[in-house]
C-alpha positions, 0 to 999 in steps of 0.5 A: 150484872143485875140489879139484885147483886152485891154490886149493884145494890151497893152502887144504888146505896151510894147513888142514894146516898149521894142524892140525899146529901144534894138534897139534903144540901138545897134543903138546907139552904133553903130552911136551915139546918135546924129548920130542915127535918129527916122526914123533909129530906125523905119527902123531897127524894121520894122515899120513906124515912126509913131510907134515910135513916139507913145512911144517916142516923141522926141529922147532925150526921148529915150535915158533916157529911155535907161539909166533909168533902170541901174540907178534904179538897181544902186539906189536899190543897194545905198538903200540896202546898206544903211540899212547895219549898218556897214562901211565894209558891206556897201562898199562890197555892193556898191562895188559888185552891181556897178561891176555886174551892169557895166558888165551886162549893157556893151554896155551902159557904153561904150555909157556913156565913149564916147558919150555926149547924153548918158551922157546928159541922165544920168545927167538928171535923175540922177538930179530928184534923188537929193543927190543920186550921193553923197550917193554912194560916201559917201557909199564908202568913208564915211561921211568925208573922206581924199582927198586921200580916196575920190580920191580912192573911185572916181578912183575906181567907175570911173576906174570901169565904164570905164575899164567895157566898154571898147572896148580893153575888149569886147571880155572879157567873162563878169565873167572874167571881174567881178572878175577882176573889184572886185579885182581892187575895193578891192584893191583901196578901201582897202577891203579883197580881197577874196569875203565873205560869205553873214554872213561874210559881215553882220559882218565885221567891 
């Protein structure tokens, strides 16, 4: 197949794409988003503002394309949790997703504790997945909770997020992390410490 078919060319769209939000990303972290400009992304990739402008037309576009897929992977994880029929399965499962999630996506999270365009971004897709933000809250603390469950429950996917991000640990190797960010987790939200097996967790009550 060459490179000037159909499939190739739209192969090497979505290579650029993919190349353009990574950078895109690194800039943001580096500046801010308000401090990062199309023509600053377009320098950094080797190409011409134009190029950028045939993925994105605006630069609020690419910051919700920055954070779309983390929020996806979180939704998927709200999902499989709620087809667990028991409260401790459904709490390890949220507990556990939301922990690899930060880690895997620290440079993001570290935008989302510090930088207003990245939190814009977030809140706005999180607006086209109604009830989804109070679905993983509920997940973890139940359908009607006590102010000091819920107050845990919030402490701990807030704690999570921020401590995840932070500067103070980035140079925190990211198991290490994970397996500090878990045991804090357990401990807010009232769990075993020890990780279960996967029949373990699919029986507990």
């Amino acid at each position: 197949m060459t490179a000037g078919t159909p499939d190739a060319r739209a192969r090497g769209a979505e290579g650029t794409r993919t190349r353009l939000l990574a950078m895109a990303l690194k800039l943001f972290t580096e500046h801010g988003v308000e401090g990062t400009s199309l023509q600053m992304i377009a320098d950094a990739l080797g190409v011409t503002k134009a190029a950028v402008y045939y993925h994105f037309k605006a630069k609020d576009e690419i910051t919700e394309a920055v954070v779309e897929p983390a929020l996806r992977e979180l939704k998927v994880i709200v999902e499989e949790a709620a087809r667990h029929r028991r409260r401790g399965a459904q709490i390890d499962h949220v507990l556990a997703g939301f922990v690899d999630l930060v880690v895997r996506h620290r440079a993001l999270v570290a935008l989302f504790s510090s930088d207003p365009g990245v939190v814009r971004a977030i809140e706005k897709s999180l607006d086209t997945h109604e009830g989804f933000k109070d679905g993983l809250v509920s997940l973890l603390v139940g359908p009607d909770p006590d102010t000091a469950t819920l107050v845990s429950g919030l402490v701990a996917l807030t704690g999570i997020a921020m401590t995840g991000g932070s500067p103070d640990l980035a140079g925190l190797d990211d198991e290490s992390l994970r397996v500090a960010l878990l045991d804090v987790g357990r401990k807010l939200l009232g769990r075993p410490r020890a990780r279960m097996s996967a029949d373990s967790v699919a029986g507990d009550a």
